[in-house]
mmCIF file as Biopython writes it, N, C-alpha, C and O atoms, coordinates in Angstrom:
data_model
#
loop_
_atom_site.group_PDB
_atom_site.id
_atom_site.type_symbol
_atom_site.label_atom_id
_atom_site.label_alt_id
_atom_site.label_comp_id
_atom_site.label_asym_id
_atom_site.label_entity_id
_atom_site.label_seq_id
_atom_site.pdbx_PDB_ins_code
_atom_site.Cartn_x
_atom_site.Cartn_y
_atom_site.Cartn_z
_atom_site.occupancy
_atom_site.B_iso_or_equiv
_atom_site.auth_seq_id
_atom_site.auth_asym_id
_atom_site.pdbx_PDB_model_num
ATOM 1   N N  . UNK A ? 1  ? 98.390  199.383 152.593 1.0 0.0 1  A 1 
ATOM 2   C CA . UNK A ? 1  ? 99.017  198.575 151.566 1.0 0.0 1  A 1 
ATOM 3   C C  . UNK A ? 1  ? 98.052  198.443 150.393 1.0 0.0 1  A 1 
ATOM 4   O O  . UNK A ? 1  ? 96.851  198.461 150.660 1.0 0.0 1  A 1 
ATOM 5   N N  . UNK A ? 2  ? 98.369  198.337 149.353 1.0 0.0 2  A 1 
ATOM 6   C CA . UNK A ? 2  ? 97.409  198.619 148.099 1.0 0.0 2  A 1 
ATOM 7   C C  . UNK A ? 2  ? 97.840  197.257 147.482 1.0 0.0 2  A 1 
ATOM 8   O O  . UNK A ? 2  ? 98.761  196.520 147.833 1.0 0.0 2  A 1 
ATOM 9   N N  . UNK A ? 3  ? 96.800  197.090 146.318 1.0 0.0 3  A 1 
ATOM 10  C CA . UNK A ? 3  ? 96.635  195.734 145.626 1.0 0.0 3  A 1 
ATOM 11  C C  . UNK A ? 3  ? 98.035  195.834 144.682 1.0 0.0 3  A 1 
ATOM 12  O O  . UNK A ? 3  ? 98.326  194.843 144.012 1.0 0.0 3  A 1 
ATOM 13  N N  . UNK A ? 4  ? 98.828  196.931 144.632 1.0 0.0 4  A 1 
ATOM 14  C CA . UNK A ? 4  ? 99.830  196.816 143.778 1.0 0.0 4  A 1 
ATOM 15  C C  . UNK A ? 4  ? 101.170 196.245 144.249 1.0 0.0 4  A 1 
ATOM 16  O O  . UNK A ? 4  ? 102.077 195.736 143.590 1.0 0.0 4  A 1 
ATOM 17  N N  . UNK A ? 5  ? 101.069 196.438 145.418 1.0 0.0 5  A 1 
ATOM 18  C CA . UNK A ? 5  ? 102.419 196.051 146.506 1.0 0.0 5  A 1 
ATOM 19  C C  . UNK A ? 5  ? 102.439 194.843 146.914 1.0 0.0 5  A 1 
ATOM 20  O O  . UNK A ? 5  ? 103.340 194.522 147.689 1.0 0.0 5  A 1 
ATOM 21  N N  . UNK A ? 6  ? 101.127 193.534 146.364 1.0 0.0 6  A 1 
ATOM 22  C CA . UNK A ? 6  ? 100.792 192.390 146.555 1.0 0.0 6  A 1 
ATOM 23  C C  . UNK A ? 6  ? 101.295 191.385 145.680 1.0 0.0 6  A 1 
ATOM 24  O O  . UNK A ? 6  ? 100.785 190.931 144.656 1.0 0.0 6  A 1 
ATOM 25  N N  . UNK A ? 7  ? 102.416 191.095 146.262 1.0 0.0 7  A 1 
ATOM 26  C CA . UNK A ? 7  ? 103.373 190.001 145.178 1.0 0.0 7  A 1 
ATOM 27  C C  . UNK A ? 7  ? 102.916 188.393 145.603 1.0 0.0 7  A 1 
ATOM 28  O O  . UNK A ? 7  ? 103.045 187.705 146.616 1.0 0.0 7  A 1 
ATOM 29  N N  . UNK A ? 8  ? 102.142 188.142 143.869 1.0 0.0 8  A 1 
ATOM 30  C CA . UNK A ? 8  ? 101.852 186.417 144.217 1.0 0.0 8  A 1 
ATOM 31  C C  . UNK A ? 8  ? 102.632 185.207 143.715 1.0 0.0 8  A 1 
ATOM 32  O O  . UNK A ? 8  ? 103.046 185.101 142.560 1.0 0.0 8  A 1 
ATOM 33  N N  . UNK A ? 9  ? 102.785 184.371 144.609 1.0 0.0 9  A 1 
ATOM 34  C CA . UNK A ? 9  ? 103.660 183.371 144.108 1.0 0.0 9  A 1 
ATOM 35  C C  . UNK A ? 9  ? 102.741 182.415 143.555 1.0 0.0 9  A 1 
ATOM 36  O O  . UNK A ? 9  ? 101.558 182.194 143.811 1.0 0.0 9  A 1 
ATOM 37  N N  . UNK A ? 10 ? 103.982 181.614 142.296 1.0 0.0 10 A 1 
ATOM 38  C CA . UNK A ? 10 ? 103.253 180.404 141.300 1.0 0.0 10 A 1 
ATOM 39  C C  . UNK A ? 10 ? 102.781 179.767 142.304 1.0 0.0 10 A 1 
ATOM 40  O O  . UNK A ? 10 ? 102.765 180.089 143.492 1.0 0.0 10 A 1 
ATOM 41  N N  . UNK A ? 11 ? 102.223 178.438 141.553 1.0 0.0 11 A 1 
ATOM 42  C CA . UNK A ? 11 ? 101.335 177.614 141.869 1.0 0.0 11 A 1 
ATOM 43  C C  . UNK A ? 11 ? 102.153 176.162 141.626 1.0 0.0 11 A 1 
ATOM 44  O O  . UNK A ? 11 ? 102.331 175.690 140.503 1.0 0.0 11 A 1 
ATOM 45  N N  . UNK A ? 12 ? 102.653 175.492 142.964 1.0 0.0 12 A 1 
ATOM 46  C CA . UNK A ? 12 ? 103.456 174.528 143.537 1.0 0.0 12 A 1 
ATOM 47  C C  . UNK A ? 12 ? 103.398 173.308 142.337 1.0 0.0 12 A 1 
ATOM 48  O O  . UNK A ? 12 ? 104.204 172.392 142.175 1.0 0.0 12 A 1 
ATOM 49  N N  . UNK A ? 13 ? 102.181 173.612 141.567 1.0 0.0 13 A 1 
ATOM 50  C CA . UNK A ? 13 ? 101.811 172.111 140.976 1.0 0.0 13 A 1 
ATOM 51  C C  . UNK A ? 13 ? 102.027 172.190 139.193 1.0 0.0 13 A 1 
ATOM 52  O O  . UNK A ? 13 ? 101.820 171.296 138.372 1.0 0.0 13 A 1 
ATOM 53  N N  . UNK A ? 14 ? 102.491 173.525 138.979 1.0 0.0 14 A 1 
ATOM 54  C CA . UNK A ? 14 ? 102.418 173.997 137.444 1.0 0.0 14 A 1 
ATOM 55  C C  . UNK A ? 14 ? 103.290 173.466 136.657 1.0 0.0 14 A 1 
ATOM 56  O O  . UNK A ? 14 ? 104.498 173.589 136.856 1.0 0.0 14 A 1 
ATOM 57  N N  . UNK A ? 15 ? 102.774 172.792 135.640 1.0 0.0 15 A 1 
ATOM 58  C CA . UNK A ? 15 ? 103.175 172.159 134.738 1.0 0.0 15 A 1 
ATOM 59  C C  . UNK A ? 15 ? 103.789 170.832 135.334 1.0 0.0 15 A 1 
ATOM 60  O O  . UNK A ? 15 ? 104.914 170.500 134.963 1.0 0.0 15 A 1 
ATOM 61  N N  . UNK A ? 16 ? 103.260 170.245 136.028 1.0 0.0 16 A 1 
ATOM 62  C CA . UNK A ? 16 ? 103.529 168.562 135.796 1.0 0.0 16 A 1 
ATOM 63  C C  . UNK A ? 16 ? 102.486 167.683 135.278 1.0 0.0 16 A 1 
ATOM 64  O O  . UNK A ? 16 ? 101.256 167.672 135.320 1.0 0.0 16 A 1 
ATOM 65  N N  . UNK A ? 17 ? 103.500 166.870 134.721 1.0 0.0 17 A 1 
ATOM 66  C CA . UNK A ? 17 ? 102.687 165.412 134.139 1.0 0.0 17 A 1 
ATOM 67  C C  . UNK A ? 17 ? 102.678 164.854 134.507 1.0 0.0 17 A 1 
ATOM 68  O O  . UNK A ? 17 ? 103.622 164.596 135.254 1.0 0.0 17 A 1 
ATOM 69  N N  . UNK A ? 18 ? 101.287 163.810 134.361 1.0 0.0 18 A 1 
ATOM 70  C CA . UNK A ? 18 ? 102.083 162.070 135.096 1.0 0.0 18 A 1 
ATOM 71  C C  . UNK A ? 18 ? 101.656 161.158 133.850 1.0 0.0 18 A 1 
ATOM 72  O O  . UNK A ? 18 ? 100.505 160.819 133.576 1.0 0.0 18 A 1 
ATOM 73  N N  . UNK A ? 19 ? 102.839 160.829 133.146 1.0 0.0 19 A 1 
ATOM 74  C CA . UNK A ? 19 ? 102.961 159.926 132.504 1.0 0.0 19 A 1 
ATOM 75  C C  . UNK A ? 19 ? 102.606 158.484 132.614 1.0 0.0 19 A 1 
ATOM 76  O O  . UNK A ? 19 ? 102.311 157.765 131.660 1.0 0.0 19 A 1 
ATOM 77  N N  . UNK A ? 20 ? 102.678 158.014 134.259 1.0 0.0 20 A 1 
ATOM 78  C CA . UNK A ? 20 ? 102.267 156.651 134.331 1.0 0.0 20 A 1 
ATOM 79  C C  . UNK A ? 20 ? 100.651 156.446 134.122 1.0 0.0 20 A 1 
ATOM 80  O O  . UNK A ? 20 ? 100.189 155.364 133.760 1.0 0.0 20 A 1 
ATOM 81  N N  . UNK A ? 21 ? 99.944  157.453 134.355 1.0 0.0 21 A 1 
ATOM 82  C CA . UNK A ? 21 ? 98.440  157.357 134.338 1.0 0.0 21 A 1 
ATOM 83  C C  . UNK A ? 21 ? 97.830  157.240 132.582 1.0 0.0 21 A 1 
ATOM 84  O O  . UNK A ? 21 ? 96.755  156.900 132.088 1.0 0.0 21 A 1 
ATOM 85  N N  . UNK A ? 22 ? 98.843  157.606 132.151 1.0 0.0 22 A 1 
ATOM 86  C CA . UNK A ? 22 ? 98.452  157.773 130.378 1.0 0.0 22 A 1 
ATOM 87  C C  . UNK A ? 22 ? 98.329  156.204 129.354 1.0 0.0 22 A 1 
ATOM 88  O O  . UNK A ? 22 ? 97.571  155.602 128.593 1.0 0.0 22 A 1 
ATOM 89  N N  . UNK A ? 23 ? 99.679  156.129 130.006 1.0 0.0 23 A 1 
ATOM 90  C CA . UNK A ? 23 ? 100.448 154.630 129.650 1.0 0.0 23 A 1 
ATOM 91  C C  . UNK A ? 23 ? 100.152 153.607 130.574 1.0 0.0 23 A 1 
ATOM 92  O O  . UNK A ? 23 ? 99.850  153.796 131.752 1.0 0.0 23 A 1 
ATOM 93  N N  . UNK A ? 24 ? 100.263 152.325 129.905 1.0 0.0 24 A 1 
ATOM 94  C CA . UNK A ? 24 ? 100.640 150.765 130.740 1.0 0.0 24 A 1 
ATOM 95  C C  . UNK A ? 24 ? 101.046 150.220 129.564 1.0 0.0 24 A 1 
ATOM 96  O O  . UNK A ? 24 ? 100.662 150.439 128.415 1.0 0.0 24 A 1 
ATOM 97  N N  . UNK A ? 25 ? 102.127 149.256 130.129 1.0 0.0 25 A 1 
ATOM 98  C CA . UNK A ? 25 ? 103.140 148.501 129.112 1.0 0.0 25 A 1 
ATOM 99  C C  . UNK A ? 25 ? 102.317 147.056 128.994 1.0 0.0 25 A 1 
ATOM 100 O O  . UNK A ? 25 ? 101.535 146.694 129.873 1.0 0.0 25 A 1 
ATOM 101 N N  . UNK A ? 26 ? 102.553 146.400 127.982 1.0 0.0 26 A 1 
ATOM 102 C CA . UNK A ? 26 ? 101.624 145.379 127.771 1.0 0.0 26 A 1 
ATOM 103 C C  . UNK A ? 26 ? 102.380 143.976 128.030 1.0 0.0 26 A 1 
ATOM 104 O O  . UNK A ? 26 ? 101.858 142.864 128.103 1.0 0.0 26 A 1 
ATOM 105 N N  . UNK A ? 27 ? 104.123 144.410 128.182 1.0 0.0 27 A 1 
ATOM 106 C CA . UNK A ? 27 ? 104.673 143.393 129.429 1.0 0.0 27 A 1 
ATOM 107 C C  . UNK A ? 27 ? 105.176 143.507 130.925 1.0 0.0 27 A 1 
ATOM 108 O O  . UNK A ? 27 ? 105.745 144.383 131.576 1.0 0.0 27 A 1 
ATOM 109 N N  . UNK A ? 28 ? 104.871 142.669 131.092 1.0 0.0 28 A 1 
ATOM 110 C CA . UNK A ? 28 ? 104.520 143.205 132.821 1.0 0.0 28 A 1 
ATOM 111 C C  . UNK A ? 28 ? 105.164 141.795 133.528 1.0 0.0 28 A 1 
ATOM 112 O O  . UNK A ? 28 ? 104.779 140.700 133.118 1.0 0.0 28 A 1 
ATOM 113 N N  . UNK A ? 29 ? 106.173 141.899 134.618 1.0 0.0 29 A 1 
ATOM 114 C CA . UNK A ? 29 ? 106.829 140.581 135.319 1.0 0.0 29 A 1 
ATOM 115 C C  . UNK A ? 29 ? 106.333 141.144 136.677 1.0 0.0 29 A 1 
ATOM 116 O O  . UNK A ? 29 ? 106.045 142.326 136.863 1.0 0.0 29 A 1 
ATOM 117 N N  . UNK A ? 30 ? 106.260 140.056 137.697 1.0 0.0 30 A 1 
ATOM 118 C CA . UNK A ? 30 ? 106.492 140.304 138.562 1.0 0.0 30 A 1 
ATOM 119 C C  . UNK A ? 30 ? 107.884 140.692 139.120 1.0 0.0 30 A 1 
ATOM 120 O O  . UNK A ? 30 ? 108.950 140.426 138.564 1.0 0.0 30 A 1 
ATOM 121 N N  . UNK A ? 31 ? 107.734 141.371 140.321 1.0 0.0 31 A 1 
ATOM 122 C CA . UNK A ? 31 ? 109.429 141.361 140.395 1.0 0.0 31 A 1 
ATOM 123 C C  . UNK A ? 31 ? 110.336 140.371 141.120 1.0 0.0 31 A 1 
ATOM 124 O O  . UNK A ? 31 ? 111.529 140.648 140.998 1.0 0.0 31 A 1 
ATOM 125 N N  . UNK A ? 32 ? 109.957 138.853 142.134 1.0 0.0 32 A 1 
ATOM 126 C CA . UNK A ? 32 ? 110.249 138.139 142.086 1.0 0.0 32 A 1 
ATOM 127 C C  . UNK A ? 32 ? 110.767 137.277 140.518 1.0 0.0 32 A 1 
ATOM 128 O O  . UNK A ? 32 ? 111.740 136.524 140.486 1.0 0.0 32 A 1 
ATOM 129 N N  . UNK A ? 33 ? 110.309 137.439 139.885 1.0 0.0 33 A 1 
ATOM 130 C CA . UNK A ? 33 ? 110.899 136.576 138.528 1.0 0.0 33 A 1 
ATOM 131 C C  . UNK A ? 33 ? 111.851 137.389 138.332 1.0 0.0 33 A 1 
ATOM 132 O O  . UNK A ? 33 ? 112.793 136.724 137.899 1.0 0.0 33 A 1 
ATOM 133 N N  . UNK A ? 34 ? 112.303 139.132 138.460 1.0 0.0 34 A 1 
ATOM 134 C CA . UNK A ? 34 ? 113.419 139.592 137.682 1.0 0.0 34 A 1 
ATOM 135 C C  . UNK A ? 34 ? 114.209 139.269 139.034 1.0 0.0 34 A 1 
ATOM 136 O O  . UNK A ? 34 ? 115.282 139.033 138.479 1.0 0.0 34 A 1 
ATOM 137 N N  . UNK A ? 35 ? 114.367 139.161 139.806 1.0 0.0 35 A 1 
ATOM 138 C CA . UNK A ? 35 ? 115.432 138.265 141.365 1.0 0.0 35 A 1 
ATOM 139 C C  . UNK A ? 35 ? 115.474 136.906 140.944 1.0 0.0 35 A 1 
ATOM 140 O O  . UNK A ? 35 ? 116.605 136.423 140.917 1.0 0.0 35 A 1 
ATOM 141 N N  . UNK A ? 36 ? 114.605 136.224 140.635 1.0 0.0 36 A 1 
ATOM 142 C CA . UNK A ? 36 ? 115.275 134.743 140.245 1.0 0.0 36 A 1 
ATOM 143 C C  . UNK A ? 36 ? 115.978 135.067 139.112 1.0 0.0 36 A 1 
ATOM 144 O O  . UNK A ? 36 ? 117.096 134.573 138.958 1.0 0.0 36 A 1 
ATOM 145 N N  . UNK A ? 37 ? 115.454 135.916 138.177 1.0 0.0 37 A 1 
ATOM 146 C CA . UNK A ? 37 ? 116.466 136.318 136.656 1.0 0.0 37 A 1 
ATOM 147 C C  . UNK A ? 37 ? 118.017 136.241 136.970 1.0 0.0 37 A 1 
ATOM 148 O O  . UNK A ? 37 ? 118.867 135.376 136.763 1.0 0.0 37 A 1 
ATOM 149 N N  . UNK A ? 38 ? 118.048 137.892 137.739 1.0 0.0 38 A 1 
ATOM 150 C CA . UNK A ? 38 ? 119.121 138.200 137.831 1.0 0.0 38 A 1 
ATOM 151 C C  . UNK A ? 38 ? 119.962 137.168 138.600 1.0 0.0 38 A 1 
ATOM 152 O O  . UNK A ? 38 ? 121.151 137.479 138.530 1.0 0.0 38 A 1 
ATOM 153 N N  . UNK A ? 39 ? 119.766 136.119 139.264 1.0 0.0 39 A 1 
ATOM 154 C CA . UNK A ? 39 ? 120.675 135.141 140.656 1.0 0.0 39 A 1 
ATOM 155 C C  . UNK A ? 39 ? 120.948 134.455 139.886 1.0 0.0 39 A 1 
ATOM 156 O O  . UNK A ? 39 ? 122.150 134.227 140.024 1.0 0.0 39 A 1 
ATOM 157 N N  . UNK A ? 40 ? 120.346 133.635 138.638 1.0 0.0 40 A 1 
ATOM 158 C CA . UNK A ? 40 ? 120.539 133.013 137.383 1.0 0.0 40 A 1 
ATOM 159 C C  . UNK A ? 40 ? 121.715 133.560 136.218 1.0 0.0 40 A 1 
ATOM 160 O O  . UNK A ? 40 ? 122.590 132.889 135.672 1.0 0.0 40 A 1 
ATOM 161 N N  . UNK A ? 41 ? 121.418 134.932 136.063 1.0 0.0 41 A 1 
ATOM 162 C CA . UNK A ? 41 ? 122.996 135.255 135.463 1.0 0.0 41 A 1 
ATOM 163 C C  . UNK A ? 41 ? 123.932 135.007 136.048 1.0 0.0 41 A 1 
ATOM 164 O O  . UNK A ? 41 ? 124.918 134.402 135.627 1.0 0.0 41 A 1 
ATOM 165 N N  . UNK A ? 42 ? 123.707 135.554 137.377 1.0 0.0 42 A 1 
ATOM 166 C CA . UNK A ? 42 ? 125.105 136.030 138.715 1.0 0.0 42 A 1 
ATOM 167 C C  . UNK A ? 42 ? 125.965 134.543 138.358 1.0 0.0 42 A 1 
ATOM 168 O O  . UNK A ? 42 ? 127.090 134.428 137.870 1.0 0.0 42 A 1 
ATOM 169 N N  . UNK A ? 43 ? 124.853 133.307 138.855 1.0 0.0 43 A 1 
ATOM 170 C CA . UNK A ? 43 ? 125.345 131.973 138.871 1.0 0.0 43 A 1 
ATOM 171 C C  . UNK A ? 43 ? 126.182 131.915 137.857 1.0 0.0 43 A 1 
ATOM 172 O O  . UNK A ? 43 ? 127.389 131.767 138.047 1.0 0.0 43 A 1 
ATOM 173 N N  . UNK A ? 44 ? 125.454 132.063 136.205 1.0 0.0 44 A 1 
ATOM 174 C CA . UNK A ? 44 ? 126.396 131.511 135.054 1.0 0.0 44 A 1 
ATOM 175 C C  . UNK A ? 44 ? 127.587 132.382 134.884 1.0 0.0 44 A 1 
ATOM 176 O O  . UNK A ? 44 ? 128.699 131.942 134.592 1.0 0.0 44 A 1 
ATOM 177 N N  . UNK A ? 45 ? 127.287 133.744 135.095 1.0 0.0 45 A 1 
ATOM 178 C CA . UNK A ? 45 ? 128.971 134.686 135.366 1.0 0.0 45 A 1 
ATOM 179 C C  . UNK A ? 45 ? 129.829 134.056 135.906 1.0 0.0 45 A 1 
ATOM 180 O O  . UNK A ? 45 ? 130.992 134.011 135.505 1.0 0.0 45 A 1 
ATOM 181 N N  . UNK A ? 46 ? 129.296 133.345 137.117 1.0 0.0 46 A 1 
ATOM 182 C CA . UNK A ? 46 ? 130.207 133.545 137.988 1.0 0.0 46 A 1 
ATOM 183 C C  . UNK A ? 46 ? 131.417 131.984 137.775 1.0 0.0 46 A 1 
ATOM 184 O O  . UNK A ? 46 ? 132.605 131.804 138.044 1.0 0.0 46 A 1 
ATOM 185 N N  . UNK A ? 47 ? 129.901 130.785 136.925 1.0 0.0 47 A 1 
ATOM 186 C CA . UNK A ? 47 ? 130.842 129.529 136.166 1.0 0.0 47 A 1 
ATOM 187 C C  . UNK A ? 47 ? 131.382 129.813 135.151 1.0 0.0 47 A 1 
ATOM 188 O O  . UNK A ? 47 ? 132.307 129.065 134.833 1.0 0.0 47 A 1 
ATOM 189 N N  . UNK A ? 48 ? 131.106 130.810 134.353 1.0 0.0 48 A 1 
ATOM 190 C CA . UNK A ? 48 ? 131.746 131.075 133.334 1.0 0.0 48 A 1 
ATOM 191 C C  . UNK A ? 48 ? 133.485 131.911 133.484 1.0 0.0 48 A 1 
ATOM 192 O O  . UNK A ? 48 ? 134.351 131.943 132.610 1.0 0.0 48 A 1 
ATOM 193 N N  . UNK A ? 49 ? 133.532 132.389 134.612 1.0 0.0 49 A 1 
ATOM 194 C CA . UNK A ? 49 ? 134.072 133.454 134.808 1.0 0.0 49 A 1 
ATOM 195 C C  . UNK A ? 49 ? 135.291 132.002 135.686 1.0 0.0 49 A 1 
ATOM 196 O O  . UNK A ? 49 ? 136.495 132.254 135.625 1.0 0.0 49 A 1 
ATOM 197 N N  . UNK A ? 50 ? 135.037 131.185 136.120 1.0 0.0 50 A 1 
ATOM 198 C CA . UNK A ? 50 ? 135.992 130.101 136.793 1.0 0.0 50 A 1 
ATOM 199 C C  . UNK A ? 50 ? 136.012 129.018 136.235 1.0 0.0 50 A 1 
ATOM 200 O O  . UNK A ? 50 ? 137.028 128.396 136.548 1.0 0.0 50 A 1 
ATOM 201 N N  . UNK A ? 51 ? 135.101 128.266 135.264 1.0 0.0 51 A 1 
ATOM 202 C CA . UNK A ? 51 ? 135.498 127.010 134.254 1.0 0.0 51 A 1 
ATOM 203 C C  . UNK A ? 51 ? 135.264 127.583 132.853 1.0 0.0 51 A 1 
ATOM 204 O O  . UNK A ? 51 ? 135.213 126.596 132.120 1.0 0.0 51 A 1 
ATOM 205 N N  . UNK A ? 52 ? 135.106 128.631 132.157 1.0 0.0 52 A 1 
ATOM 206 C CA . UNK A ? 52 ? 134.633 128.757 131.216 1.0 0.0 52 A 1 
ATOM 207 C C  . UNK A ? 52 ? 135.837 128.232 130.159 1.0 0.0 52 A 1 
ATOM 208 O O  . UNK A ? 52 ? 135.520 127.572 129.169 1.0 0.0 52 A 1 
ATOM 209 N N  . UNK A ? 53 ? 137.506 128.639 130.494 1.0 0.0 53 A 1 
ATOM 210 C CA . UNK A ? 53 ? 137.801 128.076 129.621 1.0 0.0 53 A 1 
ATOM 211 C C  . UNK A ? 53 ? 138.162 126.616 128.868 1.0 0.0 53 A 1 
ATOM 212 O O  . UNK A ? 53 ? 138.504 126.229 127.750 1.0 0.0 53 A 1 
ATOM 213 N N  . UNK A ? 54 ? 137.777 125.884 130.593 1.0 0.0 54 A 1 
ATOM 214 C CA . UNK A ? 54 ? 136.935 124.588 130.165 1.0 0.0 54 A 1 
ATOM 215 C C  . UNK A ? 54 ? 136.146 124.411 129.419 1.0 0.0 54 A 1 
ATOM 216 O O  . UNK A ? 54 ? 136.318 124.001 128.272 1.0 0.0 54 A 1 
ATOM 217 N N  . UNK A ? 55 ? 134.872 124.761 130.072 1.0 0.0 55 A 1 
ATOM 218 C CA . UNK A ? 55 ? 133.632 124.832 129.028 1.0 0.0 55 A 1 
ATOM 219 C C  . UNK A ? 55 ? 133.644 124.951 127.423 1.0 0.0 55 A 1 
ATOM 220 O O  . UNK A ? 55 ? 132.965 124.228 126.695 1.0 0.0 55 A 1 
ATOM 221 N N  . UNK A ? 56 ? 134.383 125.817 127.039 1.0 0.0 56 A 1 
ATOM 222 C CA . UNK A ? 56 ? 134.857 126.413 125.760 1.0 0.0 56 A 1 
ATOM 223 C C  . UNK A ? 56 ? 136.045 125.828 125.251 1.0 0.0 56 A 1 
ATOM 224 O O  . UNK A ? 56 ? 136.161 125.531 124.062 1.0 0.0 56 A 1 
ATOM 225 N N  . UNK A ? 57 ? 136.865 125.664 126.035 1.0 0.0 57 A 1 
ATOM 226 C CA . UNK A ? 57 ? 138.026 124.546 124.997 1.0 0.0 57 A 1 
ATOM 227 C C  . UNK A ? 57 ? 138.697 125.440 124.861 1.0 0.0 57 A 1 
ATOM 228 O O  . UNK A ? 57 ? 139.560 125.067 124.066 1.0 0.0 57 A 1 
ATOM 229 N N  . UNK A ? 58 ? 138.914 126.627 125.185 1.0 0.0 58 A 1 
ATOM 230 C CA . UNK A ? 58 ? 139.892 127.517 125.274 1.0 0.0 58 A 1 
ATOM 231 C C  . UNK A ? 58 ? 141.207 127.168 125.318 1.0 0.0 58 A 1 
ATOM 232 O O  . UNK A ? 58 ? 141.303 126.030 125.777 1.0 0.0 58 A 1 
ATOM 233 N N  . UNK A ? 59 ? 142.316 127.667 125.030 1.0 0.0 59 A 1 
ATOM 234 C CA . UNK A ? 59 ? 143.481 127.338 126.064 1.0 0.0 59 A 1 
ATOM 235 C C  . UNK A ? 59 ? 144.182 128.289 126.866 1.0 0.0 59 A 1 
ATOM 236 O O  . UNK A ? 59 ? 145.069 127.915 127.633 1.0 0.0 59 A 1 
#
């Protein structure tokens, strides 16, 4: 077998980036606060969504 009949494959790792190592964002939450966040909308959706047109004077 000769060096010409020797087929090489790429290299598993070619051309990636890692973007997170470059960057850090200069706001930062824990992610307990975005779970109390979000249970805090859910709540007011969910009064808004069954007294709101109370709330509002709607008719």
């Amino acid at each position: 077998m000769s060096k010409q009949d020797k087929i090489s494959m790429p290299s598993s790792q070619g051309g990636l980036v890692r973007y997170f190592d470059e960057y850090r964002s200069k706001i930062e939450f824990k992610p307990g606060y975005i779970i109390i966040f979000v249970i805090i909308i859910m709540i007011l959706e969910i009064i808004l969504h069954t007294q709101g047109t109370k709330i509002l004077g709607l008719p």
